[in-house]
C-alpha positions as CSV (number, residue, x, y, z in Angstrom):
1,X,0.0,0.0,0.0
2,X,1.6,3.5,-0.8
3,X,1.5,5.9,1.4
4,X,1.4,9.6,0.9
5,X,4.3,11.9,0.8
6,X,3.5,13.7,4.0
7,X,3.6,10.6,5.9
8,X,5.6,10.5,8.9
9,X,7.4,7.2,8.3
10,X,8.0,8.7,4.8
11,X,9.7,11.7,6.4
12,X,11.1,9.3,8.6
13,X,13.3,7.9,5.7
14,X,13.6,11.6,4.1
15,X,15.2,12.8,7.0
16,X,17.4,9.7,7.9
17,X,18.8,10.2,4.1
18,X,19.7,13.6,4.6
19,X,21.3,13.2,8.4
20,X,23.7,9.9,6.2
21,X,24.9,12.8,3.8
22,X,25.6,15.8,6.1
23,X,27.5,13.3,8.0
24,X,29.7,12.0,5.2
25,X,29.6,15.6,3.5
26,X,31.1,17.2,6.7
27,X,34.3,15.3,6.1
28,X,34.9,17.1,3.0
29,X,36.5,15.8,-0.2
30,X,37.4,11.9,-0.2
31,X,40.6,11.0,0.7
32,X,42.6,7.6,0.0
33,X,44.0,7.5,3.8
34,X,40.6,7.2,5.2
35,X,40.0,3.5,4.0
36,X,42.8,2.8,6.5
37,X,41.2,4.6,9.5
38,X,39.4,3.3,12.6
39,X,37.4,6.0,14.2
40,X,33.2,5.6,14.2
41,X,32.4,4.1,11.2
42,X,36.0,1.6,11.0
43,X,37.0,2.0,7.4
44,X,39.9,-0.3,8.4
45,X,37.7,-3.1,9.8
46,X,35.1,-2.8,7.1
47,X,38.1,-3.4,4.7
48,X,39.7,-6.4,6.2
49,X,36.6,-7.7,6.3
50,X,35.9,-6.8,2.6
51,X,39.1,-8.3,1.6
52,X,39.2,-11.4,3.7
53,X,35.4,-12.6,2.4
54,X,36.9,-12.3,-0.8
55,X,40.3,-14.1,0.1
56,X,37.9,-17.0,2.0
57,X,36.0,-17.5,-1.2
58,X,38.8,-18.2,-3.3
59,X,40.7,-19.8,-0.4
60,X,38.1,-22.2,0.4
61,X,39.4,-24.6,-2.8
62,X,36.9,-23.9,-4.9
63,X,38.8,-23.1,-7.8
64,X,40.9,-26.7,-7.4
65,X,38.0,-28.2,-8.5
66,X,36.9,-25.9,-10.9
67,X,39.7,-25.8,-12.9
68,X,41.2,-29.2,-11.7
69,X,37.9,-31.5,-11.6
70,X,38.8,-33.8,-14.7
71,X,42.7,-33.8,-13.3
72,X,41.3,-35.1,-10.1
73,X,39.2,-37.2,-11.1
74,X,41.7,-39.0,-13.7
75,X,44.7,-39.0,-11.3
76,X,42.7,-39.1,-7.7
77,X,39.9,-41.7,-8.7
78,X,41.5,-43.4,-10.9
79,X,38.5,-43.1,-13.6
80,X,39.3,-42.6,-17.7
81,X,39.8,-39.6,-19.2
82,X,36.9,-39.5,-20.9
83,X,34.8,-40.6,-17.9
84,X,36.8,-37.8,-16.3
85,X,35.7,-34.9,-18.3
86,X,32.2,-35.9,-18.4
87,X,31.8,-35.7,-14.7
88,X,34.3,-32.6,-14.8
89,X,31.3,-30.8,-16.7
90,X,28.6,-32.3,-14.6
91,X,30.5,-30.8,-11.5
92,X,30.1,-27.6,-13.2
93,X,26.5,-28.0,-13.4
94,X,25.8,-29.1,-9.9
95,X,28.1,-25.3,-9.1
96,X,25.1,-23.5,-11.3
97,X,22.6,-25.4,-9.4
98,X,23.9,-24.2,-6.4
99,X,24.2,-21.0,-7.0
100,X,20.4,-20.7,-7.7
101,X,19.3,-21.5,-3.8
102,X,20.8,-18.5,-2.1
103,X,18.2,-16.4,-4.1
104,X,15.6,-18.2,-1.7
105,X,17.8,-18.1,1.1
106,X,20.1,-15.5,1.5
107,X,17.1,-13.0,2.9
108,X,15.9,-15.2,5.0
109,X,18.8,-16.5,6.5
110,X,20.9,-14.0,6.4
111,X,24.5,-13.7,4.6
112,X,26.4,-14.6,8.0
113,X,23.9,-17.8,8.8
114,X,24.5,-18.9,5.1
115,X,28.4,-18.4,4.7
116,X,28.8,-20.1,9.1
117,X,26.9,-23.4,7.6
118,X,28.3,-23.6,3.8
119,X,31.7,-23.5,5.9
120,X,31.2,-25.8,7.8
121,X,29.8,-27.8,4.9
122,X,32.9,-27.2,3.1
123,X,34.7,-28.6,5.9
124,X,33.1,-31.7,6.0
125,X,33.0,-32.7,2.6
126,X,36.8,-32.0,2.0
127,X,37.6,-34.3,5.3
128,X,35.3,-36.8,3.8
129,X,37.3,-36.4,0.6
130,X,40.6,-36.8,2.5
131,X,39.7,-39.4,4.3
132,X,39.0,-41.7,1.3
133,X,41.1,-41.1,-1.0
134,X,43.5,-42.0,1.8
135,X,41.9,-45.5,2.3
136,X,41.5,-45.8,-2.2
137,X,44.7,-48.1,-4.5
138,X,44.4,-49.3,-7.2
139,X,42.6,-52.6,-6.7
140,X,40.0,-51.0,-4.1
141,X,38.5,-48.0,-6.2
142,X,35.3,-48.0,-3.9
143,X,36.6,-44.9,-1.5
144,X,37.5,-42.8,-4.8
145,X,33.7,-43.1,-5.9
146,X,32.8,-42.5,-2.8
147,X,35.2,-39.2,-2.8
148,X,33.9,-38.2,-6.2
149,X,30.4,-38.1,-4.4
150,X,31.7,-35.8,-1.9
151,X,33.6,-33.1,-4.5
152,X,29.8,-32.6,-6.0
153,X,28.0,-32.4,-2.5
154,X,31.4,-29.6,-2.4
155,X,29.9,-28.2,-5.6
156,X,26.1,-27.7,-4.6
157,X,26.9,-26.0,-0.8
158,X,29.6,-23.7,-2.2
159,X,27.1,-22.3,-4.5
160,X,24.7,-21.7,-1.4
161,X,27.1,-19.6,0.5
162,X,30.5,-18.6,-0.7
163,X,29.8,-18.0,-4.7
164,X,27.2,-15.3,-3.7
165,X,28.1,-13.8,-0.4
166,X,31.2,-12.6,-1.0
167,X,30.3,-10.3,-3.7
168,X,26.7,-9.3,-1.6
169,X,29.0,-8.5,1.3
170,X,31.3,-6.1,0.4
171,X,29.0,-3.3,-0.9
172,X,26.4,-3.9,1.8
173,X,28.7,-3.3,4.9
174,X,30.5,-0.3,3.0
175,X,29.4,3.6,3.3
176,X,28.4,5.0,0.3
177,X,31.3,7.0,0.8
178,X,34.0,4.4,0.3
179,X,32.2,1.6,-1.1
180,X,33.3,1.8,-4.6
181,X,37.3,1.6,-3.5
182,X,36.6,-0.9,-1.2
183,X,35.3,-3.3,-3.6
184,X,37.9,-2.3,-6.3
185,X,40.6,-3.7,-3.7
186,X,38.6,-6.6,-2.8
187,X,38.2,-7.5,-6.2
188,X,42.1,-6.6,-6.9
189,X,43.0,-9.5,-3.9
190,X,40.4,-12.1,-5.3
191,X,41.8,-12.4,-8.4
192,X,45.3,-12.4,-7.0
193,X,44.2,-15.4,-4.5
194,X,42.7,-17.1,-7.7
195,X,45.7,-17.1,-9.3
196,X,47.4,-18.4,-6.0
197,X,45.4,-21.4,-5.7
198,X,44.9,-22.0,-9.5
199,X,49.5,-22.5,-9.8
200,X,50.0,-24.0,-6.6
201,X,47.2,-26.7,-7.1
202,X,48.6,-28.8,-9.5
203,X,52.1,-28.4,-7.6
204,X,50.3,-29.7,-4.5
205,X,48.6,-32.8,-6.1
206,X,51.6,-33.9,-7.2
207,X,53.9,-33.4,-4.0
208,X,51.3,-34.7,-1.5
209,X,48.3,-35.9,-3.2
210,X,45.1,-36.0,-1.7
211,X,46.6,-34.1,1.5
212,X,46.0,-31.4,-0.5
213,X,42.4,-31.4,0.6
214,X,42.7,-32.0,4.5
215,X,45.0,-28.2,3.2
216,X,41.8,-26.6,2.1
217,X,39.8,-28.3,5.0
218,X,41.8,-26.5,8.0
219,X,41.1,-23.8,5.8
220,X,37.3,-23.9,5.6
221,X,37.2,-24.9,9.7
222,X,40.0,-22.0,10.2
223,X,37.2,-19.5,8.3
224,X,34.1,-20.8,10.6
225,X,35.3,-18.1,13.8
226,X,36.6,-15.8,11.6
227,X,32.8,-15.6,10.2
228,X,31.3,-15.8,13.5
229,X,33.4,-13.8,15.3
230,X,34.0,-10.6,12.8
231,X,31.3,-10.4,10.3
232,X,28.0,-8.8,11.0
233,X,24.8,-9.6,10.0
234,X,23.3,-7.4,7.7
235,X,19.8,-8.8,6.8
236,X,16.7,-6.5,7.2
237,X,18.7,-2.9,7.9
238,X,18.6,0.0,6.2
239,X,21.3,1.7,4.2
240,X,21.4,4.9,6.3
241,X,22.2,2.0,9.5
242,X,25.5,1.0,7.7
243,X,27.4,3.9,9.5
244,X,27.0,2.4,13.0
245,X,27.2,-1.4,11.7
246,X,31.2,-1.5,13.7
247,X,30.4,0.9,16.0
248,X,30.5,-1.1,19.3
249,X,34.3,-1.1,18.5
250,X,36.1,-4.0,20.7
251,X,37.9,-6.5,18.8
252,X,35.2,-7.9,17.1
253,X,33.3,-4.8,16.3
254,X,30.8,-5.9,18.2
255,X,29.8,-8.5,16.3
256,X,30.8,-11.7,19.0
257,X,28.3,-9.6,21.7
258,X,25.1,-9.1,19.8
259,X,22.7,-11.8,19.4
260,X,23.7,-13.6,15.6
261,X,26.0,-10.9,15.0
262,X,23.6,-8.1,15.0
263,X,25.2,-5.0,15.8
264,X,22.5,-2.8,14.7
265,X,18.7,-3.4,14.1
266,X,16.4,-1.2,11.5
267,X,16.0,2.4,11.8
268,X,19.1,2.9,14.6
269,X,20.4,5.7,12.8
270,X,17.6,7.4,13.0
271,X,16.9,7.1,16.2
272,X,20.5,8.0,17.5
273,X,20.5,11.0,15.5
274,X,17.0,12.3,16.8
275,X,14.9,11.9,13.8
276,X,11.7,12.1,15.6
277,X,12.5,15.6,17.2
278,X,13.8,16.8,13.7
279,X,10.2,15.9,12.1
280,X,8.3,17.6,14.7
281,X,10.3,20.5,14.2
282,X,9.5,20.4,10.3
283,X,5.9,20.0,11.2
284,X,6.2,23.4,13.1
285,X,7.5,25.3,10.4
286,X,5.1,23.8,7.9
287,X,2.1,25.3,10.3
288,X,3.9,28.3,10.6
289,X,4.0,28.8,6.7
């Protein structure tokens, strides 16, 4: 139902809008050192955090199997090559299946709930993995196909959480003021992370063979606190909230206090910043006229 212009939740908003740019107007003309500063809003923190989502996606060994699925499966599990390819591209599907859930999930659940369970998902399924390929030769295949079962369960839950999250994240935690540069960044340290994982792969398989995954495994269970203990959830708030999202300060930002990582709820800014006393005043000046 729309709702007239003289509303007071609409000049709720109105006002909330205009307090977000007076703030970030009052600072004057954008400057390069003030990604790297802590203060109120924690430029510094937001961008650790905008960075390290985007290091965790690449980090989480995605990209081994993405580029690397028919290699694995030929030299890992033992299959054929052309048995190998074929699932190689059928592993690609199951990703693009995946990546279809979040848009059913991610706003109910949150970006924090989905990336703390795909985690530990990712966890599970490469210690699966590990485990046996460990136990698979040559004249017991059994564990391999059991392994190759696991790298497509791999497929499916990384499409849930860390394909979409990590490029959500970064511009919803961001000010308007510094969004743009921090994803820039971000986006500069993925790419350099895929091109990490993507040459020391192959050099990997080769020196220590399906250890490679229990590598990617400490990984994923290393990323579980750092997800729980330093991201916030942003689901349901506003944009003119995103100012006060770190402002708890403390270690965490706040985040490892507040109930699932909630640091802020709807409509905080405006209440901190006396929006109700500032439309009361506008309605006085309105009768006035």
């Amino acid at each position: 139902m729309s709702k007239e212009v003289n509303d007071t939740d609409v000049e709720r908003v109105i006002v909330d809008i205009r307090a977000v740019l007076e703030e970030e107007r009052k600072d004057g003309p954008f400057r390069f050192a003030e990604l790297f500063t802590w203060g109120k809003v924690q430029n510094l923190r937001r961008l650790l955090i905008t960075t390290s989502v985007q290091l965790g996606q690449q980090f989480t060994g995605s990209n081994m199997i993405n580029y690397y699925a028919p290699v694995i499966f030929q030299d890992s599990m033992g299959m054929s090559r052309n048995m190998a390819l074929i699932l190689g591209g059928a592993a690609q599907f199951t990703y693009l299946v995946g990546s279809i859930i979040p848009v059913f999930l991610m706003d109910r659940f949150g970006r924090r709930g989905l990336l703390l369970s795909c985690t530990a998902g990712l966890c599970v399924c490469f210690v699966a993995v590990s485990a046996l390929l460990s136990q698979a030769s040559d004249t017991n295949r059994g564990p391999a196909y059991g392994a190759t079962a696991f790298i497509f369960i791999f497929q499916l839950v990384y499409g849930v959480g860390w394909l979409p999250v990590p490029w959500f994240y970064p511009t919803e935690i961001n000010t308007t003021r510094v969004r743009s540069r921090m994803q820039a960044i971000a986006s500069g340290w993925n790419w350099m992370s895929v091109f990490a994982v993507v040459k020391i792969t192959p050099i990997s398989s080769e020196q220590i063979q399906w250890r490679t995954f229990v590598v990617f495994a400490v990984l994923n269970a290393a990323f579980i606190p750092m997800v729980y203990f330093f991201y916030p959830e942003i689901k349901g708030i506003e944009l003119e909230d995103i100012p006060l999202l770190l402002a708890k300060g403390g270690i965490t930002g706040g985040v490892a206090s507040s109930k699932g990582g909630r640091t802020v709820v709807p409509h905080q800014h405006g209440l901190e910043t006396h929006v109700n006393e500032k439309i009361d005043g506008d309605h006085q000046e309105i009768e006035q006229i």
